[in-house]
N, C-alpha and C positions, 0 to 999 in steps of 0.2 A: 417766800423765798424757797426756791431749791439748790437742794442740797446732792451732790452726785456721788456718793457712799460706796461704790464698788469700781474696784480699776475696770476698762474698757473691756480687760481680757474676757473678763469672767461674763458667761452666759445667765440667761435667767432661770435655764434648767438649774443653775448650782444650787439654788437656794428658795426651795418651791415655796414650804410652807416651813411650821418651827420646828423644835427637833421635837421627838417623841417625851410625853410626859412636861412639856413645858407650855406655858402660857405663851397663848396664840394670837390673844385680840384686848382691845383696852379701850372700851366704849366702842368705835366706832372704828379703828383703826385695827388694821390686822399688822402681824408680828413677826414676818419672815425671817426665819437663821440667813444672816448670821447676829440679829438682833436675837434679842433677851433681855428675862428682869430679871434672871439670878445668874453666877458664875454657870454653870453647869449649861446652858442653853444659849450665850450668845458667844460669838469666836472668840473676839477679844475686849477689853473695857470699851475700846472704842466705840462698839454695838452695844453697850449696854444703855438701857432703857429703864423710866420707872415710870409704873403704871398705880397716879392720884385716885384713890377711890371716893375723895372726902370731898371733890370738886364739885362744884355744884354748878350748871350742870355737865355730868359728868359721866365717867371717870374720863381723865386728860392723860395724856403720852407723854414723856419729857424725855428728854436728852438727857442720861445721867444722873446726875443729882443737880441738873441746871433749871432754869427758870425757864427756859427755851422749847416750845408747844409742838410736838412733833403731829401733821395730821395728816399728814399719809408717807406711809412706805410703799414705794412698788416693786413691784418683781422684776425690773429691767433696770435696778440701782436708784432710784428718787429716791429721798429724801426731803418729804414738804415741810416747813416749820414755820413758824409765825414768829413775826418780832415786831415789837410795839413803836410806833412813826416817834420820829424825832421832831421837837418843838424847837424855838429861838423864837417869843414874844416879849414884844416891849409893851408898856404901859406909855399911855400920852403922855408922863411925866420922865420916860426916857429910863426909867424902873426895867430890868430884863427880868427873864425868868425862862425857862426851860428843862428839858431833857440831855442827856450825852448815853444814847444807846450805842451797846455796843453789842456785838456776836463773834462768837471765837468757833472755830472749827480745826480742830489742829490737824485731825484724818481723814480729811472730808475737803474735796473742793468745791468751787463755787459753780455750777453750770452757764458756760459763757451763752447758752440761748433762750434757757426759758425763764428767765429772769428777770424785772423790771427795775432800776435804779432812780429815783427823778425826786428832781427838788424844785421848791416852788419858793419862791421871797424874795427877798434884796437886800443884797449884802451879803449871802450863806451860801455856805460850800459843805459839802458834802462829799467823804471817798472811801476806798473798798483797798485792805493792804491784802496780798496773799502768796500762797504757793504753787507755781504751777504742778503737775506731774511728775517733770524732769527736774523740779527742786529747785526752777529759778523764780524769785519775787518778784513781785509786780504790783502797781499803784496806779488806779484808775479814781476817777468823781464825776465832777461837774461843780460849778457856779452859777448862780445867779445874781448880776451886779443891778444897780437900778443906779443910773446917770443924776435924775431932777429928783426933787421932790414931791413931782408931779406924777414921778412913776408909779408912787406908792398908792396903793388902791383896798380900799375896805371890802374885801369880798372876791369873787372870781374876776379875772382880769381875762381881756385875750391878746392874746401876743402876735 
C-alpha cells in the first residue's frame, strides 16, 4: 500500500536526505527529513519512525510505535507500507474463523493511483473510510456475492 506523506505543494528538493547528525537508513530503507527516530530529526510525530534492530531478518522500519512495515520512503512523498491480507474461512462444519485488519493513517492519505484494493470470495465485502485533502470523507470497497452453491469453488476460480 501507498501512502502519500507530503501535501502536493512540497517539492522533492525540500527534503533530500536526513537532517545532520541523525539516522539516515534502517536495513534497507533510507530515512529522508522530514522522517526520523528521535524528536530532534523528524518535523513532526507524524514522521516519526522506529527503527526494530532485534528483527530477524532485519532491521525493519515501523510507523511510530505501530506494528505497520514501512519499506520504502521516496523523495517525491511515497510512503510504501505492508499490511497483512484479511481472512473470513469457514470450516465444512460451518465453524468461521478469520482476521479484522485494520490501518489508520490520520496525516497521511491514501494514493488514489498506485494502489490495489481487491477481494476474492462469497459473501465478503471489503472498504477504505478516509479524508480527502480538503477534509471531506469518503467511503469506497467492493463485494463479492456468490448466487448458487455451485459457485463456491476449492481453489482459483475464473470469472
Amino acid at each position: 500500500m501507498m501512502i502519500s506523506s507530503l501535501p502536493p505543494t512540497l517539492s522533492v528538493s525540500n527534503y533530500p536526505v536526513a537532517k545532520p547528525n541523525c539516522t539516515d537508513r534502517c536495513g534497507d530503507v533510507s530515512i529522508p527529513f522530514p522522517f526520523g527516530t528521535t524528536p530532534d530529526c523528524y518535523g513532526n510525530y507524524s514522521f516519526f519512525v522506529t527503527c526494530n534492530q532485534t528483527i530477524h531478518p532485519g532491521p525493519k522500519l515501523f510507523l511510530q510505535d505501530t506494528k505497520i512495515e514501512i519499506t520504502d520512503i521516496s523523495l517525491d512523498g511515497q510512503l510504501t507500507v505492508l499490511q497483512y491480507i484479511a481472512r473470513d474461512c469457514y470450516a465444512p462444519n460451518g465453524t468461521g474463523y478469520g482476521n479484522d485488519p485494520s490501518i489508520s493513517f490520520a496525516d497521511f492519505t491514501v494514493n488514489n493511483t498506485a494502489n490495489k484494493f481487491t477481494i476474492v470470495g462469497c459473501d465478503a465485502y471489503a472498504y477504505v473510510s478516509g479524508l480527502r485533502l480538503d477534509g471531506t470523507e469518503y467511503d469506497t470497497g467492493c463485494m463479492a456475492l456468490c448466487k448458487r452453491e455451485q459457485d463456491l469453488v476449492d481453489g482459483p476460480a475464473m470469472v
